[in-house]
C-alpha positions in Angstrom: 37.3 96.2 -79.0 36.7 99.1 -76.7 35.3 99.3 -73.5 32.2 101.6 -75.2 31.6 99.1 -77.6 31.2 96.2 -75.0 29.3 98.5 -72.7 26.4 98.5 -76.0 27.2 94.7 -77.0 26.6 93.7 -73.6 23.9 96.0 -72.7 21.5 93.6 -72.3 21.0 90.0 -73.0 18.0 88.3 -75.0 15.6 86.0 -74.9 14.0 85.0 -78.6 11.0 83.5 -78.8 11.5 79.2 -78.2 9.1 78.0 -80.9 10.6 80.5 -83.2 14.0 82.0 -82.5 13.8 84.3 -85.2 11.5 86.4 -82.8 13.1 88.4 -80.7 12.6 91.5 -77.8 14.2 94.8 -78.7 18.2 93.9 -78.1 22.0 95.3 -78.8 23.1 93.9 -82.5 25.0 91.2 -81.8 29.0 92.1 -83.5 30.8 90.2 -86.8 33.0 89.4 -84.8 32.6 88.3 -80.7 35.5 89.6 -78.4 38.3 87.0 -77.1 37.7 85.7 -73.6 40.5 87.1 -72.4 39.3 90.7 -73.7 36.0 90.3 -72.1 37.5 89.1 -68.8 39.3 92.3 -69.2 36.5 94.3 -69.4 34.5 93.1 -66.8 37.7 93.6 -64.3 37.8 97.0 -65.6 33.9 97.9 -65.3 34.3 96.3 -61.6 36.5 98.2 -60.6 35.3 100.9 -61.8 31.8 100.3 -60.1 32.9 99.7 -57.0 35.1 102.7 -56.5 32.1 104.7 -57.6 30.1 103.0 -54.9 33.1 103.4 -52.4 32.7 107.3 -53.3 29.1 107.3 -52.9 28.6 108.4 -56.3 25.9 105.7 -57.2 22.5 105.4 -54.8 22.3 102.0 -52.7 19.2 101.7 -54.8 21.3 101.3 -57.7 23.7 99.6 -56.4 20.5 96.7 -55.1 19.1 96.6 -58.7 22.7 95.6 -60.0 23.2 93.1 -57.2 20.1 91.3 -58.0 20.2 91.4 -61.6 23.5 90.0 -61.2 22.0 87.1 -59.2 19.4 86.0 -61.3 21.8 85.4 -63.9 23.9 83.5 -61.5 21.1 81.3 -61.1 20.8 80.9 -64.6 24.6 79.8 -65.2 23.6 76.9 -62.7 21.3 76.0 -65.4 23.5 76.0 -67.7 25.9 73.8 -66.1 23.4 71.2 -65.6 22.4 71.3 -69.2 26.9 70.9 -69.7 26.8 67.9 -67.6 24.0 66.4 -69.2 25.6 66.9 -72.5 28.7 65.6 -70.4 27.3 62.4 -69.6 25.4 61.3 -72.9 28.5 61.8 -74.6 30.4 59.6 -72.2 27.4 57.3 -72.5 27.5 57.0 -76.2 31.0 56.8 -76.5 31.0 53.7 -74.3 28.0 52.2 -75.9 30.1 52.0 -78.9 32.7 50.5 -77.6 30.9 48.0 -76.5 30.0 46.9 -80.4 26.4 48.7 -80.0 24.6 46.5 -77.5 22.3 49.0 -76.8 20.7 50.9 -79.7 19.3 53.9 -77.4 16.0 53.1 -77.8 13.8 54.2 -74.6 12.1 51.2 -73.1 9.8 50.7 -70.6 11.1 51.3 -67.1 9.8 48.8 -64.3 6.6 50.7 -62.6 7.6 52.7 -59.3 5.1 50.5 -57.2 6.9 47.6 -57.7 10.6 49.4 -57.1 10.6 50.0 -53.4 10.2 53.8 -54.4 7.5 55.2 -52.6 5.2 57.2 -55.0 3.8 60.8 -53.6 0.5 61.6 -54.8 0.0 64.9 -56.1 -4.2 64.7 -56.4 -5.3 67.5 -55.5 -6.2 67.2 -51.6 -6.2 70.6 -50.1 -9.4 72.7 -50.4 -8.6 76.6 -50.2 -11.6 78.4 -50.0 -12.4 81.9 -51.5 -10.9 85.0 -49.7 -8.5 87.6 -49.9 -5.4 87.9 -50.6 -2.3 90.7 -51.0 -0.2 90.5 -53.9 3.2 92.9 -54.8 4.7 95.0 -52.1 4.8 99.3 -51.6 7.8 101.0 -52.7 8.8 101.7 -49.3 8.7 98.1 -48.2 12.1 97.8 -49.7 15.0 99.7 -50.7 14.7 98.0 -54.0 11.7 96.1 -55.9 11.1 95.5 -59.0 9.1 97.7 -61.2 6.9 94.7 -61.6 6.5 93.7 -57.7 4.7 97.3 -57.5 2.3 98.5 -56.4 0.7 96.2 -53.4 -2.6 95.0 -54.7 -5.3 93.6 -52.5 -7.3 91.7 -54.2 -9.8 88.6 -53.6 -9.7 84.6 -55.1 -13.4 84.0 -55.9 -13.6 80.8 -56.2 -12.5 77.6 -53.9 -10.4 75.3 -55.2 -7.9 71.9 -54.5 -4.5 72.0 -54.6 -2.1 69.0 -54.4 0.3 69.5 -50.8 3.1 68.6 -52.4 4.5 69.4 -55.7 4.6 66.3 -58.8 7.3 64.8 -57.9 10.2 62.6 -60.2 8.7 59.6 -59.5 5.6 61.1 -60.6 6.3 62.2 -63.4 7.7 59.4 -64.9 4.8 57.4 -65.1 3.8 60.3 -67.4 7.0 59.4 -69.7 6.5 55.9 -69.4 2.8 56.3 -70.1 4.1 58.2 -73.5 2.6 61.0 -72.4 4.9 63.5 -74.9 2.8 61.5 -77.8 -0.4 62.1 -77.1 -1.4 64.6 -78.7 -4.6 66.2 -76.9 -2.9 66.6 -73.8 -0.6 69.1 -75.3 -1.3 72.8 -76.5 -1.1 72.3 -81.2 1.9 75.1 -80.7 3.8 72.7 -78.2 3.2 69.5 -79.3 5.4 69.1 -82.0 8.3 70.7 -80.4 8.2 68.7 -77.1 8.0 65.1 -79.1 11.0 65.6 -80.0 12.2 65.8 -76.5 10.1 62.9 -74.6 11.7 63.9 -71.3 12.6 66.7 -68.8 15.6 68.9 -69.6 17.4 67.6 -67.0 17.1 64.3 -67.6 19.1 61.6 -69.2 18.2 57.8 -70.8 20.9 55.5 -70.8 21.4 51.6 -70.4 18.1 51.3 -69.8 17.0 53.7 -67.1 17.0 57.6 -66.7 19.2 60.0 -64.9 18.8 63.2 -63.6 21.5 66.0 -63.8 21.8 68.8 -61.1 24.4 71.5 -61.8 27.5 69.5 -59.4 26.0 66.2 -59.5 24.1 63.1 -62.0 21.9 60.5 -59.4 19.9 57.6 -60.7 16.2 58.3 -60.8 15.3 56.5 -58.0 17.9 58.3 -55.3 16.0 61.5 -56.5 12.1 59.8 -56.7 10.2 62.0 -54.1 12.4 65.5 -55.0 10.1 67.6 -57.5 10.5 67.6 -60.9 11.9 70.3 -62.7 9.8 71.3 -66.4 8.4 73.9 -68.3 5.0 75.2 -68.0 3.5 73.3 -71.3 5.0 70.1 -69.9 3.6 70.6 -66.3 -0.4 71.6 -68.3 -0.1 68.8 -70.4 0.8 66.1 -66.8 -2.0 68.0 -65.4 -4.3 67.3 -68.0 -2.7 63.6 -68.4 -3.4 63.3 -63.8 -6.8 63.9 -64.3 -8.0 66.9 -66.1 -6.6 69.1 -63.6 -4.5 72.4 -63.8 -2.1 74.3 -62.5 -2.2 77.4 -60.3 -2.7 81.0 -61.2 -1.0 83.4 -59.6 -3.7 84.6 -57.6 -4.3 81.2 -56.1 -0.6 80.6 -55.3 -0.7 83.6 -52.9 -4.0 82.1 -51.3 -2.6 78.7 -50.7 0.7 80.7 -49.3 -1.4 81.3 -46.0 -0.9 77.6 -45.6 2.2 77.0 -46.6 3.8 74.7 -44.2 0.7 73.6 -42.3 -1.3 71.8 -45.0 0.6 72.5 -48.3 4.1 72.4 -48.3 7.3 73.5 -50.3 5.2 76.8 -52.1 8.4 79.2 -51.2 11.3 76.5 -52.0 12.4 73.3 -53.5 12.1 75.0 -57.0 10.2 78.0 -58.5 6.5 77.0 -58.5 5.2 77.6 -62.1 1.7 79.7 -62.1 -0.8 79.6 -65.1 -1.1 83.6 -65.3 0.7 85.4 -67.9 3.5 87.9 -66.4 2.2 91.7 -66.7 1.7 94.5 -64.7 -0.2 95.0 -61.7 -3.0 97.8 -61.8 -1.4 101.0 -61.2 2.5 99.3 -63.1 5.0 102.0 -63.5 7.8 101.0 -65.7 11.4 101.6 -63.9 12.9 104.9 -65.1 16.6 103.4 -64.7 15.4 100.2 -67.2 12.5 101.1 -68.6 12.2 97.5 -70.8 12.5 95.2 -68.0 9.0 93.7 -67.3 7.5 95.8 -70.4 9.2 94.3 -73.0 8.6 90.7 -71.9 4.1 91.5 -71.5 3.4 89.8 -74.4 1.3 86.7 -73.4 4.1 84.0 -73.9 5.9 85.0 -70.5 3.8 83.1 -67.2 4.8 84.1 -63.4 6.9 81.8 -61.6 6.9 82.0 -57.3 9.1 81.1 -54.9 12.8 80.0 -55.4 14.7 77.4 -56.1 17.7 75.4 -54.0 20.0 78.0 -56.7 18.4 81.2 -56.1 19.9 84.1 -53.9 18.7 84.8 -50.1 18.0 88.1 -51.4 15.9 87.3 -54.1 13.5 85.0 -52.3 10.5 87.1 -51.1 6.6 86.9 -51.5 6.3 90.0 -53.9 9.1 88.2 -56.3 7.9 87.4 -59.6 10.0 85.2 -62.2 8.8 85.4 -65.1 9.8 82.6 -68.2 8.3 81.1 -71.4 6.0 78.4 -70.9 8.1 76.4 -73.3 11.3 77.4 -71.7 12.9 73.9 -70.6 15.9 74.9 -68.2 14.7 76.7 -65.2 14.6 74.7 -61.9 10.8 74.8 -62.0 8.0 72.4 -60.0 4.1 72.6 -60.1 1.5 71.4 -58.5 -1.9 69.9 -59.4 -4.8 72.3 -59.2 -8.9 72.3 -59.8 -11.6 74.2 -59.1 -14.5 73.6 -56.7 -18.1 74.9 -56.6 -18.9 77.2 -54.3 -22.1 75.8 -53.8 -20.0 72.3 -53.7 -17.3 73.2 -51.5 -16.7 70.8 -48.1 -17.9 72.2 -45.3 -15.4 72.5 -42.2 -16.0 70.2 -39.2 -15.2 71.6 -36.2 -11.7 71.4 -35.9 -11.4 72.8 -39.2 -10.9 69.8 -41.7 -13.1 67.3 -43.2 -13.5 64.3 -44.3 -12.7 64.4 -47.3 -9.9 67.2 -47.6 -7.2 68.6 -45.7 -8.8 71.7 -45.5 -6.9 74.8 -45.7 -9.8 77.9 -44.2 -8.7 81.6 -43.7 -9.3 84.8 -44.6 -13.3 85.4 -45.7 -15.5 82.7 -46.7 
């Protein structure tokens, strides 16, 4: 295959719709016949070399030659998903094959695991305990904050959150959420959106978990750990599985975008692990800021994925690039999409009129309370 044919084939990647596959952004035809790995390897040699004497030359802007650098990274990031999803696949395999070996003692049937409480595992609690009162906030970044953003991170918006609300200081954690699965929370059905129900039953556990012998496991891309040596990490999950624990925890939610920045003045002080640990799932749909101007060099980035099934994701994960992770960054995934190494946290809304009042040394009694900005 030529190299011009693999520069269209390869043009861009896709991302079909979860519930129905069949759906797809606009995308390069996919061939009869996929190239040989060793002609591909060939090719990307080639169009490396041929990039980096072109940047050597000065022949392609440093703005250019950011936007390929990060695009580059975020799929990085995305093979580490990939090679948990391998070693998962890895390890169930290995599993199966011994469990018939050993004449079928176990017929993979999930049971009950023994309650954390009673384990020696101490259990986080993710109610919502911060109050974050209304005030404003800055979201996006000015094209000259950067020699390269995001068509999406632009323009800088300031903007206000209305309404005070409680946010949990740490993110659900492992531990946490498995008192959802053991609570058979993936069968009941009015925690769960009618579109995502009947896919998710299927699955009855995170992406990157594993139930074997008895107990579960969780797969990182280099590594598989018992639950329990992992219990207080966060737990990785899409967005329709982090609404529905929210609902299960106590009718709460989980952030919106806006919020998340709010809360980010406190990062650190009274909620904690909002820039790391994992991307931090928001409940706001991914589109442009007021004022969005799509990126002449690729114009379908961001614009092609506005279509009310993407949601912002913040932050970064323990996979992510240094040079991705910045406060105007905004992921952006299905909220039925499985693999990314995403957290949440629970969220709820207070009255104004019902909001705690500060004591004087700025908490109260009964929040940790996070004041700033205007009241």
């Amino acid at each position: 295959m030529e190299t011009m044919e693999m520069d269209l084939i390869f043009s861009r990647g896709i991302d079909p719709c979860v519930l129905d596959p069949s759906q797809c952004h606009r995308h390069p035809k996919p061939p009869p016949e996929w190239p040989s790995k060793e002609s591909i390897c060939a090719y990307v040699d080639e169009v490396r070399s041929m990039v980096l004497e072109a940047v050597k030359m000065g022949r392609i802007p440093m703005r250019l030659v950011h936007f390929v650098l990060e695009h580059e990274r975020m799929h990085q990031e995305t093979l580490k998903y990939m090679l948990a999803q391998q070693r998962r696949q890895d390890f169930e395999r290995t599993y199966s094959l011994r469990n018939l070996q050993s004449n079928g003692q176990s017929n993979g049937q999930e049971k009950q695991v023994g309650s954390m409480n009673g384990n020696g595992v101490p259990v986080k609690d993710s109610t919502p305990n911060v109050c974050v009162l209304p005030g404003e906030i800055t979201m996006g970044a000015d094209k000259s904050d950067s020699i390269f953003l995001w068509d999406n991170e632009m323009p800088l918006v300031e903007t206000f959150v209305t309404k005070a609300f409680v946010v949990s200081a740490q993110p659900v954690s492992i531990s946490e959420y498995m008192e959802f699965v053991k609570a058979g929370g993936y069968e009941v059905k009015h925690l769960w959106e009618e579109v995502d129900f009947s896919y998710f039953r299927e699955y009855r556990r995170p992406a990157t978990w594993s139930y074997a012998n008895g107990d579960y496991y969780i797969h990182e891309p280099g590594i598989t750990k018992h639950w329990r040596e992992v219990a207080n990490q966060p737990v990785y999950v899409s967005l329709a599985e982090a609404q529905a624990y929210c609902k299960w925890a106590g009718d709460f939610r989980v952030m919106t975008e806006q919020e998340y920045h709010r809360a980010l003045l406190e990062d650190g002080k009274t909620v904690f692990g909002l820039r790391d640990g994992g991307w931090e799932w928001t409940s706001t749909a991914f589109r442009g800021f007021p004022g969005f101007e799509a990126m002449p060099e690729y114009k379908e980035y961001s614009v092609d994925f506005f279509d009310g099934q993407h949601f912002v994701l913040k932050g970064s994960s323990p996979y992510t690039h240094p040079g991705l992770i910045r406060d105007s960054f905004r992921n952006f995934f299905q909220r039925q999409y499985r693999y990314v190494f995403a957290k949440f946290r629970c969220c709820k809304s207070v009255a104004n009129e019902a909001r705690p009042r500060a004591d004087s040394n700025g908490s109260n009694s009964r929040y940790r309370s996070a004041i700033f900005g205007h009241v």
